[in-house]
C-alpha angles and dihedrals in degrees: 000000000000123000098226095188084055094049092046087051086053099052091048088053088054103041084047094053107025091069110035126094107280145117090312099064098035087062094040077048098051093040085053099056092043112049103003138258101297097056085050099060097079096055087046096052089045090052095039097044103022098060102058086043083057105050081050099063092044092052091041095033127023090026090066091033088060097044102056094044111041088178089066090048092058097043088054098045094055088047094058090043093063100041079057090053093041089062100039081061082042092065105032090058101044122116118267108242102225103224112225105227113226090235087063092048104054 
């Protein structure tokens, strides 16, 4: 049976995130200014029609599945939580882009 208040508490999420300036439209953004509209169009409808797609299949598929096996739950939470470690290493050790002043370089 669905869970209508947690499907309505899904659709708000999306609705809130899906169309607010984020990683999404800097890089339509960027798309745009680089190569034109029309090569833009297809970012724009993945984005506009795969994440909610994709927020779908986590609330009818990996929600149940969670729920019924709590192994796999904590399996999966300590794997996020190191991916999330692992990039936090990721970006404290990386090399520091020295940045060329346009006073040096004319």
């Amino acid at each position: 049976m669905i869970d209508w208040d947690w499907l309505l508490a899904l659709v708000l999420f999306e609705l809130a995130t899906g169309y607010t300036p984020g990683p999404n439209n800097l890089m339509a953004l960027s798309i745009g200014f680089s190569h034109g509209y029309r090569r833009v169009l297809p970012h724009i409808l993945g984005v506009t029609v795969g994440f909610p797609l994709m927020l779908l299949a986590i609330g009818f598929f990996l929600k149940p599945l969670l729920e019924h096996s709590p192994l796999l739950f904590e399996g999966l939470k300590y794997l996020s939580i190191s991916f999330v470690l692992y990039l936090a290493w990721k970006v404290a050790t990386a090399p520091i882009a020295e940045e060329e002043s346009e006073i040096e370089a004319a």
